[in-house]
C-alpha positions as YAML, in Angstrom:
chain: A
units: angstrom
residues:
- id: 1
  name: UNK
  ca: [0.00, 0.00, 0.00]
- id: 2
  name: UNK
  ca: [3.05, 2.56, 0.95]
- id: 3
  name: UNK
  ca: [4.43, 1.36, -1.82]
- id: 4
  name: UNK
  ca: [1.78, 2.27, -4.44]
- id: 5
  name: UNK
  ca: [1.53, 5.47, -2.76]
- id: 6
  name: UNK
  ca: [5.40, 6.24, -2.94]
- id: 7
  name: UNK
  ca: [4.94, 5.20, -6.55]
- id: 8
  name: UNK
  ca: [1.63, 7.77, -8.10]
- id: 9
  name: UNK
  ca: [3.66, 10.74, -5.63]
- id: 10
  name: UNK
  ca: [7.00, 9.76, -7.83]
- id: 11
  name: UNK
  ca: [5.00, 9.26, -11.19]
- id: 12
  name: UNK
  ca: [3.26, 12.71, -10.23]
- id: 13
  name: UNK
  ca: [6.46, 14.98, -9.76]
- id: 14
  name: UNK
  ca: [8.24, 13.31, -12.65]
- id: 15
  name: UNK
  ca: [4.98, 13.96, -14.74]
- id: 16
  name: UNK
  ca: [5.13, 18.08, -13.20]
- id: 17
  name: UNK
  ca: [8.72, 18.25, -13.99]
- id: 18
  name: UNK
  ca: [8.23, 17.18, -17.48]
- id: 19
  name: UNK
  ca: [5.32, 20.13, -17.95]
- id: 20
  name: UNK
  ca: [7.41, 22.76, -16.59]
- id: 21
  name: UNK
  ca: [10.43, 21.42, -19.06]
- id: 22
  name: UNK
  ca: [8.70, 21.65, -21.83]
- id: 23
  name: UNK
  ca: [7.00, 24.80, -21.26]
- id: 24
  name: UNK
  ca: [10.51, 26.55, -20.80]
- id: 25
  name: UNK
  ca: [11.26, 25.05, -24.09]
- id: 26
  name: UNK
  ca: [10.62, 25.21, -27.57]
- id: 27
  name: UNK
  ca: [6.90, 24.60, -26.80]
- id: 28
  name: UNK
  ca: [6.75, 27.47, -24.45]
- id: 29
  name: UNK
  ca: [6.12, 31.04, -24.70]
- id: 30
  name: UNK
  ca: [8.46, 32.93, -27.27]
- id: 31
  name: UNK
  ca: [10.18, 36.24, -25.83]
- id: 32
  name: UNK
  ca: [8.90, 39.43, -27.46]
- id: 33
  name: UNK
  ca: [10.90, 40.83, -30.22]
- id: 34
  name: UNK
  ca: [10.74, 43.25, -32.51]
- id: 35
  name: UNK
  ca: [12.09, 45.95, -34.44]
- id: 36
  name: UNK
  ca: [12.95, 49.34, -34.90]
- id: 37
  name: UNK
  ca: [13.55, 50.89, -38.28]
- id: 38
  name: UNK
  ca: [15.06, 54.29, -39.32]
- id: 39
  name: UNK
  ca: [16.08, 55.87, -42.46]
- id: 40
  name: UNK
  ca: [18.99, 57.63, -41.73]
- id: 41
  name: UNK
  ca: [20.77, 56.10, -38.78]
- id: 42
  name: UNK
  ca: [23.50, 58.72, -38.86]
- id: 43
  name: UNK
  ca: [21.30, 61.60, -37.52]
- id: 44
  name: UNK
  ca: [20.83, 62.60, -33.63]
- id: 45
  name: UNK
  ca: [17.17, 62.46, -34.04]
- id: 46
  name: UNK
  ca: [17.11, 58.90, -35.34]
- id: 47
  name: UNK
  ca: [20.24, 57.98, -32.54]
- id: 48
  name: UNK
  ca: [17.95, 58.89, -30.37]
- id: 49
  name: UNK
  ca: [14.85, 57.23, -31.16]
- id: 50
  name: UNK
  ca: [16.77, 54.11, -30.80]
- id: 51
  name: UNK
  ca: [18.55, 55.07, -27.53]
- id: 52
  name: UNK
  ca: [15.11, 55.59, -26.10]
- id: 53
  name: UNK
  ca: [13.53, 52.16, -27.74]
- id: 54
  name: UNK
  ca: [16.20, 50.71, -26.04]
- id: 55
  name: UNK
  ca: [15.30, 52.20, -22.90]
- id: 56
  name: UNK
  ca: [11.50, 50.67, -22.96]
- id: 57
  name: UNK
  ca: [13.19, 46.94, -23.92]
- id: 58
  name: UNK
  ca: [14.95, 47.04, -21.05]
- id: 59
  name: UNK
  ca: [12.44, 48.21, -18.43]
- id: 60
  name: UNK
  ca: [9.69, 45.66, -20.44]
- id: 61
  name: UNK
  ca: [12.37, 42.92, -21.24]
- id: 62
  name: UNK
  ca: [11.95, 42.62, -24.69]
- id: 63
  name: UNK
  ca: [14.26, 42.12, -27.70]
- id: 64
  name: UNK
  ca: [14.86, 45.29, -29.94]
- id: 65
  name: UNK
  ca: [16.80, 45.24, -33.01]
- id: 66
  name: UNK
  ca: [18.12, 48.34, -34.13]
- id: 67
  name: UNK
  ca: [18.37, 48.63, -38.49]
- id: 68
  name: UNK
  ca: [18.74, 51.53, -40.50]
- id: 69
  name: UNK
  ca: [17.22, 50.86, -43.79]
- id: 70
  name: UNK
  ca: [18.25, 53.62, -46.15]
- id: 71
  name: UNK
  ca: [16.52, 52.31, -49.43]
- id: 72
  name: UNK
  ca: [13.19, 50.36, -50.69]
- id: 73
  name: UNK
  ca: [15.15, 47.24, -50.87]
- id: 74
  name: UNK
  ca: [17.28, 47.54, -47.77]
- id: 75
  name: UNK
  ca: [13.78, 48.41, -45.94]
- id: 76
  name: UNK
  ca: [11.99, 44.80, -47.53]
- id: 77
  name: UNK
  ca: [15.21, 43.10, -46.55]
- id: 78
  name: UNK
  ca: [15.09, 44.08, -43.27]
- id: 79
  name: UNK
  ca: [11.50, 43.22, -42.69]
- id: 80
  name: UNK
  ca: [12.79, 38.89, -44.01]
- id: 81
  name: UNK
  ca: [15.45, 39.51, -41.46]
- id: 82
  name: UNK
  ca: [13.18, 40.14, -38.99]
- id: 83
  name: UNK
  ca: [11.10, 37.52, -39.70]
- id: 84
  name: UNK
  ca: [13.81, 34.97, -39.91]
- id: 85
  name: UNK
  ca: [14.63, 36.25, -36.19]
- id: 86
  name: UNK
  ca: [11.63, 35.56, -35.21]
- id: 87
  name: UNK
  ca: [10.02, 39.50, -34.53]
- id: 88
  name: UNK
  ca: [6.90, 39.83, -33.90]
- id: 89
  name: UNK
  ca: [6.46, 43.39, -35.27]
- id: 90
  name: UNK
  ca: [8.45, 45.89, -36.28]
- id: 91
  name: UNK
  ca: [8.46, 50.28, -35.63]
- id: 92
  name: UNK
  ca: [9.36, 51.63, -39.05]
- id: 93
  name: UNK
  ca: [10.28, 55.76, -40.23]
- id: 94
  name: UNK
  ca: [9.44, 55.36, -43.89]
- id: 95
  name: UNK
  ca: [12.60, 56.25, -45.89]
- id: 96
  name: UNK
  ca: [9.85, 56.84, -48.45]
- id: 97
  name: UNK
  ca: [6.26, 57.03, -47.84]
- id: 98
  name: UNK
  ca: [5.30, 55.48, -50.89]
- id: 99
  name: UNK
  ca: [6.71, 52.20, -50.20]
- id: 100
  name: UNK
  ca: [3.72, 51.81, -47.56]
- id: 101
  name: UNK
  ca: [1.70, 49.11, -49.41]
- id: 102
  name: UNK
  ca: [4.76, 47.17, -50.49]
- id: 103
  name: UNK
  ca: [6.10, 47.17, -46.31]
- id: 104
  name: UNK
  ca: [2.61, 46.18, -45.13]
- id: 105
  name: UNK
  ca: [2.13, 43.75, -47.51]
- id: 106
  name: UNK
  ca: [5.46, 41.92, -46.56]
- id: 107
  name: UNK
  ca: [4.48, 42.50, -42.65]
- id: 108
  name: UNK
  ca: [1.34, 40.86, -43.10]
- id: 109
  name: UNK
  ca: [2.62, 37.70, -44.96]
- id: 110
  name: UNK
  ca: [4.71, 37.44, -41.88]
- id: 111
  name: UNK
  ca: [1.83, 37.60, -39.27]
- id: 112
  name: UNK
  ca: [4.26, 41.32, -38.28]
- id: 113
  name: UNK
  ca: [2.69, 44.05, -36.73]
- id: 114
  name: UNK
  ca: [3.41, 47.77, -37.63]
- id: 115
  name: UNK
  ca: [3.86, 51.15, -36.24]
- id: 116
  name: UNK
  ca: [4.87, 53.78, -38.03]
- id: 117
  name: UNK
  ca: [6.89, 57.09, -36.38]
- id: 118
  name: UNK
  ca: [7.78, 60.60, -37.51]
- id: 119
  name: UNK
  ca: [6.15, 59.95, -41.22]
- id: 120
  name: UNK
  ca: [2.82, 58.52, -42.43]
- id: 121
  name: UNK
  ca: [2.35, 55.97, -45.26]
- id: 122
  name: UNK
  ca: [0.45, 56.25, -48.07]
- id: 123
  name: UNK
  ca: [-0.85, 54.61, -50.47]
- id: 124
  name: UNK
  ca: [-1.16, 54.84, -54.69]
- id: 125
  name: UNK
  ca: [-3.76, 57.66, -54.45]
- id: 126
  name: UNK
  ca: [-1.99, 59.11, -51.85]
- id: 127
  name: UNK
  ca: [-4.33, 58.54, -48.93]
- id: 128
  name: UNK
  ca: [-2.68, 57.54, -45.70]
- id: 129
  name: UNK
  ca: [-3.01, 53.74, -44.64]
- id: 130
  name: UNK
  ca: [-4.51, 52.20, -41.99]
- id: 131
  name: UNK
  ca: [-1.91, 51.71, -39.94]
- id: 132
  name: UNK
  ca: [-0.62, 53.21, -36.91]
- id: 133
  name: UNK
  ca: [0.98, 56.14, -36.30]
- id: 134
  name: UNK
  ca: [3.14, 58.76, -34.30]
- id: 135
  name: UNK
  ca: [4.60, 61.86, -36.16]
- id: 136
  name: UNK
  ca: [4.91, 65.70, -35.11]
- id: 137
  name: UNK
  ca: [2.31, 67.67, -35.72]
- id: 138
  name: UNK
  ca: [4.37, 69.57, -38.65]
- id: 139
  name: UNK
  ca: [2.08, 72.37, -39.60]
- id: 140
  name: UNK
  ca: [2.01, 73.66, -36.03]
- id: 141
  name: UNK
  ca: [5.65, 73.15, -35.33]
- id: 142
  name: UNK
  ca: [6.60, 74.90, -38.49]
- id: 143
  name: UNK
  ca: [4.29, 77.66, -37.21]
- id: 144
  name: UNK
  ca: [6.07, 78.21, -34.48]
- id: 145
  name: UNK
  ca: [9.34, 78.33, -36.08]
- id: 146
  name: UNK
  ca: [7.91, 81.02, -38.48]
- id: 147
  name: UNK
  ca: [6.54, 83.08, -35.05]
- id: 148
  name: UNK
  ca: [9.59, 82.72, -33.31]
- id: 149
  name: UNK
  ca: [11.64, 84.08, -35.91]
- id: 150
  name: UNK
  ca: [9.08, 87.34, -36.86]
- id: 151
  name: UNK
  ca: [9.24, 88.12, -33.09]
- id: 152
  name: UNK
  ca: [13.23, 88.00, -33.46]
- id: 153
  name: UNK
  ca: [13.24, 89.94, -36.49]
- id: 154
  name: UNK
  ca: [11.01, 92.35, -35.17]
- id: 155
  name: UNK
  ca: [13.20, 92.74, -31.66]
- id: 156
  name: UNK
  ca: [15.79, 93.13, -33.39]
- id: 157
  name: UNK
  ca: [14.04, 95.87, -35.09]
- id: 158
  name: UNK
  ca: [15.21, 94.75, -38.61]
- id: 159
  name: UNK
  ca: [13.55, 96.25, -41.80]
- id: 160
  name: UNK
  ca: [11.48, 93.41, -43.51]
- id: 161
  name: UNK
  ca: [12.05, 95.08, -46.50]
- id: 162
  name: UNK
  ca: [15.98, 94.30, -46.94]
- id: 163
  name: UNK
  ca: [15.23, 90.82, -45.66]
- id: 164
  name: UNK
  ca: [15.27, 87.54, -47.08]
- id: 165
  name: UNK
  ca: [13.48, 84.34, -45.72]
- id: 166
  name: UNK
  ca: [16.19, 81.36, -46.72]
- id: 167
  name: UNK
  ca: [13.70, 78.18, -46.72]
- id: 168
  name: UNK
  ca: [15.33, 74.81, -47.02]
- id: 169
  name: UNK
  ca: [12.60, 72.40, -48.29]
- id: 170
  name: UNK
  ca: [12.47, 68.98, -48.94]
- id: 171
  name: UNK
  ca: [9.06, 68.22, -50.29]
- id: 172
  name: UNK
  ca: [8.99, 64.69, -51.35]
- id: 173
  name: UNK
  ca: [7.68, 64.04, -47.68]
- id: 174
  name: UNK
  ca: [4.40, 65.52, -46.06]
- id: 175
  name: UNK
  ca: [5.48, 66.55, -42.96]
- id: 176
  name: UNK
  ca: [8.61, 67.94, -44.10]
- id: 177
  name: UNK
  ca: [6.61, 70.18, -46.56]
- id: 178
  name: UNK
  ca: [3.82, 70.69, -44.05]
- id: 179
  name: UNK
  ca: [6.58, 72.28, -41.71]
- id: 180
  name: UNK
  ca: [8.10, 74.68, -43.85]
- id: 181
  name: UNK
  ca: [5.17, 75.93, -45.13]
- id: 182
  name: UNK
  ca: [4.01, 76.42, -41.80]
- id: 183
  name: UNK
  ca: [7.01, 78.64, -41.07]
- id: 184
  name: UNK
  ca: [6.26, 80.53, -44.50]
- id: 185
  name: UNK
  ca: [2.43, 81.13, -43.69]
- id: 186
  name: UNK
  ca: [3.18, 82.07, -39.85]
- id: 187
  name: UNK
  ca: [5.57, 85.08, -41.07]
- id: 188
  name: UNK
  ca: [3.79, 86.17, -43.86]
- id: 189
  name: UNK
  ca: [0.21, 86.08, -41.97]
- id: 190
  name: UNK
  ca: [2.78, 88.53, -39.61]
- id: 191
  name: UNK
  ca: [3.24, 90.65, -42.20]
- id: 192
  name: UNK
  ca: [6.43, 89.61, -44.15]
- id: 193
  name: UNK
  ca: [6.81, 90.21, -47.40]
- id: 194
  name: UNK
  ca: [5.73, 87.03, -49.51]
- id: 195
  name: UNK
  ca: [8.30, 88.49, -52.25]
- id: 196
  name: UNK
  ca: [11.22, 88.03, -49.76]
- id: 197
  name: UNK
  ca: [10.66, 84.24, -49.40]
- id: 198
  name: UNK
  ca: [12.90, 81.88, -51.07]
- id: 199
  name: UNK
  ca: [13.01, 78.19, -51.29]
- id: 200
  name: UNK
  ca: [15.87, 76.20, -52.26]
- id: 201
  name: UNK
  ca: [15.00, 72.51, -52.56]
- id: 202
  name: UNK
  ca: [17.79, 69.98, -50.89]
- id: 203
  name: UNK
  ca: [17.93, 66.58, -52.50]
- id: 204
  name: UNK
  ca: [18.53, 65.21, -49.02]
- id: 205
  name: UNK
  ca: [17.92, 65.89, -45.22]
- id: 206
  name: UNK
  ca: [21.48, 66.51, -44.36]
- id: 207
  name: UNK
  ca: [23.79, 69.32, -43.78]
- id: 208
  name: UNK
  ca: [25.81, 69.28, -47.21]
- id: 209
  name: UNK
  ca: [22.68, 68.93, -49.02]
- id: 210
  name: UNK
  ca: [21.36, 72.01, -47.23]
- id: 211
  name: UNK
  ca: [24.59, 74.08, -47.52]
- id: 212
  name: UNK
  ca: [24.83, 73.10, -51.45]
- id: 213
  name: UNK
  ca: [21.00, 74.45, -51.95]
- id: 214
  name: UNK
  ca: [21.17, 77.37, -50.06]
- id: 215
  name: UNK
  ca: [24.79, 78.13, -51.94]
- id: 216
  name: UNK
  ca: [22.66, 78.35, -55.11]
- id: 217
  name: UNK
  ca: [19.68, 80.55, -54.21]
- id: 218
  name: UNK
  ca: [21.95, 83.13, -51.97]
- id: 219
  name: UNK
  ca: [23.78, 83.64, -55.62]
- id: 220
  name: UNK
  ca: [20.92, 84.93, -56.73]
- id: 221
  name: UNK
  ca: [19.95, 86.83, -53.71]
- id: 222
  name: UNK
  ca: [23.07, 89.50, -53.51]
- id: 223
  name: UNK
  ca: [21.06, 92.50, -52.72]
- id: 224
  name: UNK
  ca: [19.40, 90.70, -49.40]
- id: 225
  name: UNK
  ca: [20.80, 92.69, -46.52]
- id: 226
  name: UNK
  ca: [19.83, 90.32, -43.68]
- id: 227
  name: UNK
  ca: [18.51, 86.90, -43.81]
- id: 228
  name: UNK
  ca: [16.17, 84.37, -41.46]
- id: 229
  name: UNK
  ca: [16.52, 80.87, -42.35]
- id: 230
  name: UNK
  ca: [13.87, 77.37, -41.36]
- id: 231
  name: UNK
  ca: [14.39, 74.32, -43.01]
- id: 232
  name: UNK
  ca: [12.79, 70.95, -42.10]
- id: 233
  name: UNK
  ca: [15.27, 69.92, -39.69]
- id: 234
  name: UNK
  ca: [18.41, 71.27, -37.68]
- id: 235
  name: UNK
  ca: [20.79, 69.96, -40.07]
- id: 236
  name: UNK
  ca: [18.86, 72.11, -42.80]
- id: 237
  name: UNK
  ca: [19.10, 75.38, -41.11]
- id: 238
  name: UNK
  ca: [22.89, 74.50, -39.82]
- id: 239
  name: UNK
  ca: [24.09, 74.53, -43.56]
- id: 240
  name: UNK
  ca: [21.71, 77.43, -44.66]
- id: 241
  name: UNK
  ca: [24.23, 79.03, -41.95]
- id: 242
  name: UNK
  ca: [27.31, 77.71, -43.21]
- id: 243
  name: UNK
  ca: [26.68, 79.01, -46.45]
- id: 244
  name: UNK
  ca: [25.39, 82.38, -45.48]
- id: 245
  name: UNK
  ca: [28.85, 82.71, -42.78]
- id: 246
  name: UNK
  ca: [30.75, 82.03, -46.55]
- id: 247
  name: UNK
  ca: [29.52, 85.02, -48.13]
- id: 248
  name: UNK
  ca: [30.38, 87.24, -44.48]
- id: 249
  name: UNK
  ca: [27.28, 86.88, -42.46]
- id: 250
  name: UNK
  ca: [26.99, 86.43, -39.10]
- id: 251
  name: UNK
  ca: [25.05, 85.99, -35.81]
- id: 252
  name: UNK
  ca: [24.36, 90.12, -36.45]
- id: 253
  name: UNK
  ca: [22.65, 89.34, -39.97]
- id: 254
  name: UNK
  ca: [21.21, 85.71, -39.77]
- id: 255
  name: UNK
  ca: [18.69, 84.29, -37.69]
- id: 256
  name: UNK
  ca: [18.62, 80.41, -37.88]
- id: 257
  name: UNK
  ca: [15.98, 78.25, -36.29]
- id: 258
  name: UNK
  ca: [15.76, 75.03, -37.19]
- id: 259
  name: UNK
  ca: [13.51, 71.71, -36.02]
- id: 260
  name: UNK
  ca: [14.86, 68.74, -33.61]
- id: 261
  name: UNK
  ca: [17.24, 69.55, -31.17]
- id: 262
  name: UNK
  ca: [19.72, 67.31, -32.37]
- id: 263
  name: UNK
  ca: [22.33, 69.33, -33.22]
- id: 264
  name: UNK
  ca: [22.18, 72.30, -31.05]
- id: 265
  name: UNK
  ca: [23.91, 71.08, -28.66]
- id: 266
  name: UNK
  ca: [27.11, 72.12, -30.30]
- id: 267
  name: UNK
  ca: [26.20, 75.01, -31.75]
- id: 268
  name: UNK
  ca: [24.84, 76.72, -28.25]
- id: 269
  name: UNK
  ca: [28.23, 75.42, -27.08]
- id: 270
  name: UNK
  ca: [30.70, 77.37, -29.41]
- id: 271
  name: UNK
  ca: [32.11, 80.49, -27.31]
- id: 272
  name: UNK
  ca: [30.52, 82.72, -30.08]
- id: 273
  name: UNK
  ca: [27.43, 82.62, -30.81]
- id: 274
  name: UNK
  ca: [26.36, 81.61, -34.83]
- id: 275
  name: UNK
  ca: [23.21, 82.41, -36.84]
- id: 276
  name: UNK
  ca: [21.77, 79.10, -35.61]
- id: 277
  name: UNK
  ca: [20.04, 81.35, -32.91]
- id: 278
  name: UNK
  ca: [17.23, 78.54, -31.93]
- id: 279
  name: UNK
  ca: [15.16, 75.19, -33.02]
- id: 280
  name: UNK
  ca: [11.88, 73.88, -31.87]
- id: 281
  name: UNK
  ca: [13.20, 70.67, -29.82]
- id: 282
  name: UNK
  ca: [10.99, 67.44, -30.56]
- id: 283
  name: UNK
  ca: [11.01, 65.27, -28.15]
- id: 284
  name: UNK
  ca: [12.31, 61.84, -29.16]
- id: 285
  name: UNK
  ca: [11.66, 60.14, -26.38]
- id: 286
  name: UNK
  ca: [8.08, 59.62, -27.11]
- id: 287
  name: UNK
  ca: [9.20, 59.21, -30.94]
- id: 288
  name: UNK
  ca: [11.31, 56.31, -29.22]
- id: 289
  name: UNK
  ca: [10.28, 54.76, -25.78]
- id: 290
  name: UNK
  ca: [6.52, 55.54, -26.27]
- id: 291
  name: UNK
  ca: [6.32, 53.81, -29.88]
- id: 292
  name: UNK
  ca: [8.52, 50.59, -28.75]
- id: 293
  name: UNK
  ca: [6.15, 50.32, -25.70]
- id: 294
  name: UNK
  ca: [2.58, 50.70, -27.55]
- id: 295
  name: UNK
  ca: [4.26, 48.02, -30.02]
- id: 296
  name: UNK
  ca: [5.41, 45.59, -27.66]
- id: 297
  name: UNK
  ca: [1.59, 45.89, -25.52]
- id: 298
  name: UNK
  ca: [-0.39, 45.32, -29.03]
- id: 299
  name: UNK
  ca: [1.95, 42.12, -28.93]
- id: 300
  name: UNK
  ca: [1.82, 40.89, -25.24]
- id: 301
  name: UNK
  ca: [-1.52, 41.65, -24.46]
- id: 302
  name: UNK
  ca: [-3.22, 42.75, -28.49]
- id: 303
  name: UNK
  ca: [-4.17, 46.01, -27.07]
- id: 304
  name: UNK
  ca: [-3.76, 48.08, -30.50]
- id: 305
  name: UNK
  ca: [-1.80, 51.42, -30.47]
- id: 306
  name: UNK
  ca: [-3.79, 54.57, -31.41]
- id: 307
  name: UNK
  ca: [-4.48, 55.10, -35.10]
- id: 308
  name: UNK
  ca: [-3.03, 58.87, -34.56]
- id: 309
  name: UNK
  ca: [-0.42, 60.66, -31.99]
- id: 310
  name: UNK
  ca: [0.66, 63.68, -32.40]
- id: 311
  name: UNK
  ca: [3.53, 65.43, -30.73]
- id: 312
  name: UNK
  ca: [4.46, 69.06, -30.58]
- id: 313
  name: UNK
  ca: [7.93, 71.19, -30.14]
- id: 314
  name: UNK
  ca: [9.18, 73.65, -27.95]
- id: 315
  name: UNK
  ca: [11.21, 76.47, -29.19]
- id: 316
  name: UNK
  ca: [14.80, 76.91, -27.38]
- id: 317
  name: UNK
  ca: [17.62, 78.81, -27.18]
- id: 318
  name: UNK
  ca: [21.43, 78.80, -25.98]
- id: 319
  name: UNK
  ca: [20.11, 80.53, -23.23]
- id: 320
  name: UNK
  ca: [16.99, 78.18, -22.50]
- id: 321
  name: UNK
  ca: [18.00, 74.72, -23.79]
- id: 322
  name: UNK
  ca: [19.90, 73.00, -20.80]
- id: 323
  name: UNK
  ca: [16.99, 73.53, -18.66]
- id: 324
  name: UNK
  ca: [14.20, 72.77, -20.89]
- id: 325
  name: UNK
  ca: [16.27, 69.17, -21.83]
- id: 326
  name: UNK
  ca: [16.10, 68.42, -18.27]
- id: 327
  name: UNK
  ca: [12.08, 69.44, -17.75]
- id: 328
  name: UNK
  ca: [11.36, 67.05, -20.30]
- id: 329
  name: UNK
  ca: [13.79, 64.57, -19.49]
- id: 330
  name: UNK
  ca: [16.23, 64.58, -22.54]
- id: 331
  name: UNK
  ca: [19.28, 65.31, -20.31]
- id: 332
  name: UNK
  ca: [20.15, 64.61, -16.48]
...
């Protein structure tokens, strides 16, 4: 009788022990992982993102893997490498919004979610898709750029007139056209002269692209006295500024506010000051953390993200930066 009792207990735990194996095994829950895509891993904004994304992984314990997908192809490729890896999902800013279809398409096959940051897809008619999103809300953002730099102007108490508005545009992508025309519309509504606006079109989002097209339109400008300058990013207005400091203007002559925060740092740091005299600071540690974490929920528990979030900017200085990066917790 002990002995058939000593026997089920025996059969019982070896039966338990075999459960628990297995369910820390290959039959057992999978750890969350998924990915976070940028399209131009070089920039602050984008370094940032990630160093944020990272942030929420390792508070939620969650795989993140970190790909900068610069092309069409490079962004499909990534998306079978993800799979392969075994992601669940995947956060994605669209090197190109038009490829929308094409990534969601190659998500679903997969069984991947998506979340899209910083810029919307769209599809052949150009309607935005069904999927969810987090960008800046651009028109505002550029509005405030374009206030911030008439109530400069007008401090300053320079004659609109014998000023020129330098825009660096990039148009190919909504929100980067939504945001300088928002700074064009917020000065002229002010009372700028429309005439005195400029646009030189960059054929990318960095800072020799931007010092290259502003180059060519201040060649034709030579009679322009005293310039403002917006672009869609920092790196936009930073080479406007270059380019203007090679044909001998300076902090005096040139306001510069650009969009990000990314690389003021440096330039609020130089002993003298340059005509990169602000930027409305996005914040991307919602662009980041926030997206990574909404992602990772829809996964763990399929509570989906928001179709819509938008984010706004706050307009800083070398005076006001360092303590408006720690009130929003971008610096220590």
């Amino acid at each position: 009788m002990i002995s058939n009792v000593k026997r089920t207990f025996f059969i019982f735990f070896i039966t338990l022990a075999l459960v628990i194996t297995s369910g820390c095994g290959e039959n057992g829950p999978k750890k969350i992982k998924i990915g976070f895509l940028v399209s131009n891993p070089e920039q602050t904004w984008f370094q940032n993102e990630w160093k944020y994304a990272q942030e929420c992984a390792d508070k939620y314990g969650f795989d993140l893997v970190k790909i900068g997908a610069t092309d069409g192809g490079k962004v499909l490729s990534a998306i079978d490498n993800l799979a392969a890896q075994g992601a669940q999902g995947f956060v994605i800013c669209p090197i190109d919004v038009r490829l929308g279809p094409a990534v969601v398409a190659r998500a679903n096959s997969y069984k991947m979610k998506v979340f899209t940051v910083d810029d919307r897809f769209i599809d052949s008619d150009g309607n935005f898709l069904d999927v969810p999103y987090m960008g800046i809300s651009a028109s505002k953002i550029g509005r405030s750029v374009g206030f911030a730099l008439y109530e400069e102007l007008t401090r300053r108490g320079w004659d609109m007139e014998n000023t020129g508005l330098l825009v660096v545009t990039f148009d190919e992508l909504d929100t980067a056209f939504n945001r300088t025309e928002g700074a064009i519309s917020a000065l002229t509504e002010s009372g700028f002269p429309a005439n005195n606006v400029f646009r030189a079109p960059q054929k990318h989002t960095d800072v020799p692209s931007a010092f290259d097209a502003a180059d060519i339109m201040l060649t034709r400008q030579p009679a322009i006295k005293r310039w403002l300058a917006c672009a869609i990013n920092d790196e936009g207005v930073l080479g406007a500024v270059r380019a203007l400091e090679n044909r001998g203007f300076d902090a005096e002559t040139v306001i510069g506010i650009g969009i990000g925060g990314g690389v003021s740092k440096s330039e609020f740091e130089k002993d003298e000051p340059t005509g990169f005299f602000a930027t409305c600071l996005l914040n991307p540690y919602r662009h980041g953390y926030e997206t990574a974490e909404l992602l990772f929920k829809w996964i763990r528990d399929g509570v989906e993200p928001p179709k819509e979030t938008h984010t706004e900017g706050t307009i800083i200085t070398r005076e006001s930066r360092d303590r408006i990066m720690k009130e929003l917790r971008l610096a220590d």
